[in-house]
C-alpha positions in Angstrom: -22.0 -9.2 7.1 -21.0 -10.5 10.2 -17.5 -9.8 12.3 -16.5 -13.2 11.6 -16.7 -12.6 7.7 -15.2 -9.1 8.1 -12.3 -10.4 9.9 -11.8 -13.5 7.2 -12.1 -10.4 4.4 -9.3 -8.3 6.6 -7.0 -11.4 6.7 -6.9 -12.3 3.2 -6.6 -8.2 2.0 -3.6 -8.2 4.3 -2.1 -11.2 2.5 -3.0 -10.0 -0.9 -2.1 -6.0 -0.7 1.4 -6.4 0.5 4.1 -5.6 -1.4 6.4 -8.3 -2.6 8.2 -6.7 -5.4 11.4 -7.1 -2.4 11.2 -11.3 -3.5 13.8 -11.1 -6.3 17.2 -9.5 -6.5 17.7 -6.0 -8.1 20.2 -5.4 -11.1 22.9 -3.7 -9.6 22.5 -6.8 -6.9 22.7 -9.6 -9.9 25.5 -7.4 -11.6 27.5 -7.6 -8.9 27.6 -11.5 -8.1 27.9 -11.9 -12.2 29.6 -9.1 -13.7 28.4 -8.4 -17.6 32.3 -8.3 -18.6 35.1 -10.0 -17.9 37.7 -7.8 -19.1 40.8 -9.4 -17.4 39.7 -12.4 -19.5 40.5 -10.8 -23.2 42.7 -8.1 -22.9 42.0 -4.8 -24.5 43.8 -5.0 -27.4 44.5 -1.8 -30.4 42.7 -1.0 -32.7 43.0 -3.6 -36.1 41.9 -4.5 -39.1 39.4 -7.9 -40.0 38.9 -8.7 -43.9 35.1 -8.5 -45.3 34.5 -10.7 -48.6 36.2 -9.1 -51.3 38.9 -8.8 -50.1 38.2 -5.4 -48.4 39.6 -4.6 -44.7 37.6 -2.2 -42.2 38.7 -1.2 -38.9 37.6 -2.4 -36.1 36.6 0.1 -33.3 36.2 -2.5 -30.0 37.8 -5.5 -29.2 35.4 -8.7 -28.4 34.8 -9.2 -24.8 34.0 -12.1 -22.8 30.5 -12.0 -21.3 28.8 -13.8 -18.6 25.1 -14.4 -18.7 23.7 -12.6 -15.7 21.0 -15.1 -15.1 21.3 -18.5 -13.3 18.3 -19.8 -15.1 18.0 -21.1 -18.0 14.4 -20.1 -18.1 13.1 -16.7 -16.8 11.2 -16.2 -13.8 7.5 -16.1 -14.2 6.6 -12.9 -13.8 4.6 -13.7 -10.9 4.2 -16.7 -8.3 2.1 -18.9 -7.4 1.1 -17.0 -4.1 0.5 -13.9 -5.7 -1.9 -15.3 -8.2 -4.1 -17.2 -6.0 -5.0 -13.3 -4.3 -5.8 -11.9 -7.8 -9.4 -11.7 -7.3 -8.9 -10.2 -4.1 -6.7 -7.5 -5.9 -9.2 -7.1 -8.8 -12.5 -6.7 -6.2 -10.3 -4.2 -4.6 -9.6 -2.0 -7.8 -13.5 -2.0 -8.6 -13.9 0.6 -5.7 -14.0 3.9 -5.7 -10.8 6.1 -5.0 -11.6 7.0 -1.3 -12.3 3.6 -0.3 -9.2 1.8 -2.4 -7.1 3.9 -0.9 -8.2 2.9 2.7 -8.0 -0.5 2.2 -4.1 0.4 0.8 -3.4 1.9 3.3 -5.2 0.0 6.5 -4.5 -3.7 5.0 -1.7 -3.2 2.1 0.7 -0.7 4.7 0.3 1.5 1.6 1.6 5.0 3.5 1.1 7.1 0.0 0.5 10.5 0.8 -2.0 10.6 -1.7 -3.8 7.8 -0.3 -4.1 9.4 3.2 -5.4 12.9 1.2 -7.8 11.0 -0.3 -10.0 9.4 2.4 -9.3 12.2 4.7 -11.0 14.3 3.0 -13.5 12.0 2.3 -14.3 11.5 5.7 -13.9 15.4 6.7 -16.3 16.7 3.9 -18.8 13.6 5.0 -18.5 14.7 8.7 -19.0 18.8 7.9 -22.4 17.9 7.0 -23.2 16.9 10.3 -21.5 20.0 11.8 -23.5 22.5 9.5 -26.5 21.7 12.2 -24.0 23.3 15.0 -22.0 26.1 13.8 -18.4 26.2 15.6 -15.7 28.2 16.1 -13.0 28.5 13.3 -9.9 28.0 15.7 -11.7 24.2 16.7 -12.8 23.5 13.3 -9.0 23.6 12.6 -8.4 21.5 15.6 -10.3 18.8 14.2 -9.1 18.9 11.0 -6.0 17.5 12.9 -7.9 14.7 14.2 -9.2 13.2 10.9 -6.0 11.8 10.2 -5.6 10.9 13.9 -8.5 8.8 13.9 -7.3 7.1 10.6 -4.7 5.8 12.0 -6.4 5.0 15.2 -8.9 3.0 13.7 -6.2 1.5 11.3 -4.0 0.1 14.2 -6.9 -1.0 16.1 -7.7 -3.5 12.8 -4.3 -4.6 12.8 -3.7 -5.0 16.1 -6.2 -6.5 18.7 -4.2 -5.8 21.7 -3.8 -2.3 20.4 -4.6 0.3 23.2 -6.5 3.5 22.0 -5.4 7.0 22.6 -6.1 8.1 25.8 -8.1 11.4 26.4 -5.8 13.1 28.0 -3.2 12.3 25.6 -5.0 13.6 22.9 -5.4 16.8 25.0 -1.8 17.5 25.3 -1.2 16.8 21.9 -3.8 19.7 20.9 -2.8 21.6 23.7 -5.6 21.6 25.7 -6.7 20.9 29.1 -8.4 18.0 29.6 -11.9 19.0 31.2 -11.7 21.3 27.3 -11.4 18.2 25.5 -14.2 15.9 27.6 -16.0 19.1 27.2 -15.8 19.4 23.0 -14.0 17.2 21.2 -14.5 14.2 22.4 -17.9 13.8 21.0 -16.4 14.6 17.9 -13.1 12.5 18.2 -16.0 9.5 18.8 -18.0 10.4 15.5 -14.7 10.7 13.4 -13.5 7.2 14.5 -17.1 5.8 14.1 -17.0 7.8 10.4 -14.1 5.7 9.6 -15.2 2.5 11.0 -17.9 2.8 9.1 -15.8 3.1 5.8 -14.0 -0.1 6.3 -17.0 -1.9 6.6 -18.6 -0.5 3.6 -15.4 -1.2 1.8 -14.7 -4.7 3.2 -18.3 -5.6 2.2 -18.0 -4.7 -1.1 -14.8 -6.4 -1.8 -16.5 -9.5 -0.5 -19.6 -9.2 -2.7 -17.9 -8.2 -5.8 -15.3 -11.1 -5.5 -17.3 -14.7 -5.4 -16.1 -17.5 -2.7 -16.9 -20.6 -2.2 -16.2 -19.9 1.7 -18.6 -17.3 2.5 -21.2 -18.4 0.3 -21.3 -21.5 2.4 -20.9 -19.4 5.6 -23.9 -17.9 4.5 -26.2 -20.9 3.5 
């Protein structure tokens, strides 16, 4: 895949994760332009008595109120538009992956902040990445440290997708927010602070080509011919 595809795939998943369920007004908002009951209308009135066949009589516990329909169409809505259908298939390619890399794409392209969808490929990037670190052991206190940056470098790399003028976290920065000196963090984490945000780079790839290869268009199969 090239960057031009992965950009096209980026564009379209920000179009088709976001959420639009804002589009249509809420019941307490439709209740309160058209009220259910107009009471003022038909007075409460006591309690009396209507006659059934037969001539028997029952009593009659309410009163009849006027009601207003609380709809303005005659018709319902469809339960979805036009807009949202066309990005079905983006939606349904999206759903095919697994959990660590649906939950990226939530979250990087859909502004999907669930917690659980940050847990999920965090950890998936951290338990990737301690395989590399088994080669070098370290010291507890800085494999805690960069614990702390996994979720740094997600959002790094996430705001660096969305944003092209986006200016990356400066190294010194990221030392006073660790609270460390700077020469400590040229020294050793910023190897690692590279690796993470290559780790998750290399998720969104993986994931955005997928989602294009699992979801046919007519677009990229004539970028590609």
């Amino acid at each position: 895949m090239n960057a031009q595809q992965l950009e096209y795939a980026r564009t379209e998943l920000t179009k088709a994760l976001v959420d639009m369920s804002g589009g249509t007004k809420g019941q307490l908002e439709a209740f309160s332009e058209n009220p259910p009951a107009d009471k003022d209308h038909y007075p409460r009135l006591k309690i009396h008595k209507i006659q059934l066949e037969g001539g028997r009589e029952t009593c009659m516990l309410t009163t009849p109120t006027y009601a207003l329909e609380t709809r303005s169409r005659k018709r319902p809505m469809p339960p979805m538009n036009e807009f949202e259908f066309s990005l079905c298939s983006w939606r349904r390619a999206v759903n095919t992956l697994n959990e660590s890399q649906n939950a990226w794409l939530n979250y990087c392209y859909g502004f999907n902040l669930k917690f659980e969808y940050q847990v999920l490929f965090c950890k998936h990037i951290w338990e990737k990445y301690q395989k590399h670190l088994s080669d070098s052991p370290i010291q507890t206190k800085v494999k805690k440290r960069l614990i702390s940056l996994v979720w740094l470098a997600a959002q790094d790399v996430a705001a660096k997708n969305n944003n092209e003028t986006y200016k990356e976290y400066a190294g010194s920065a990221l030392a006073n927010l660790m609270s460390i000196s700077r020469s400590t963090w040229c020294e050793i984490y910023a190897p690692h602070w590279a690796r993470l945000k290559q780790a998750f780079e290399e998720l969104d790839e993986e994931a955005l080509e997928l989602v294009l290869n699992r979801r046919p268009d007519p677009i990229i199969d004539e970028v590609n011919d």
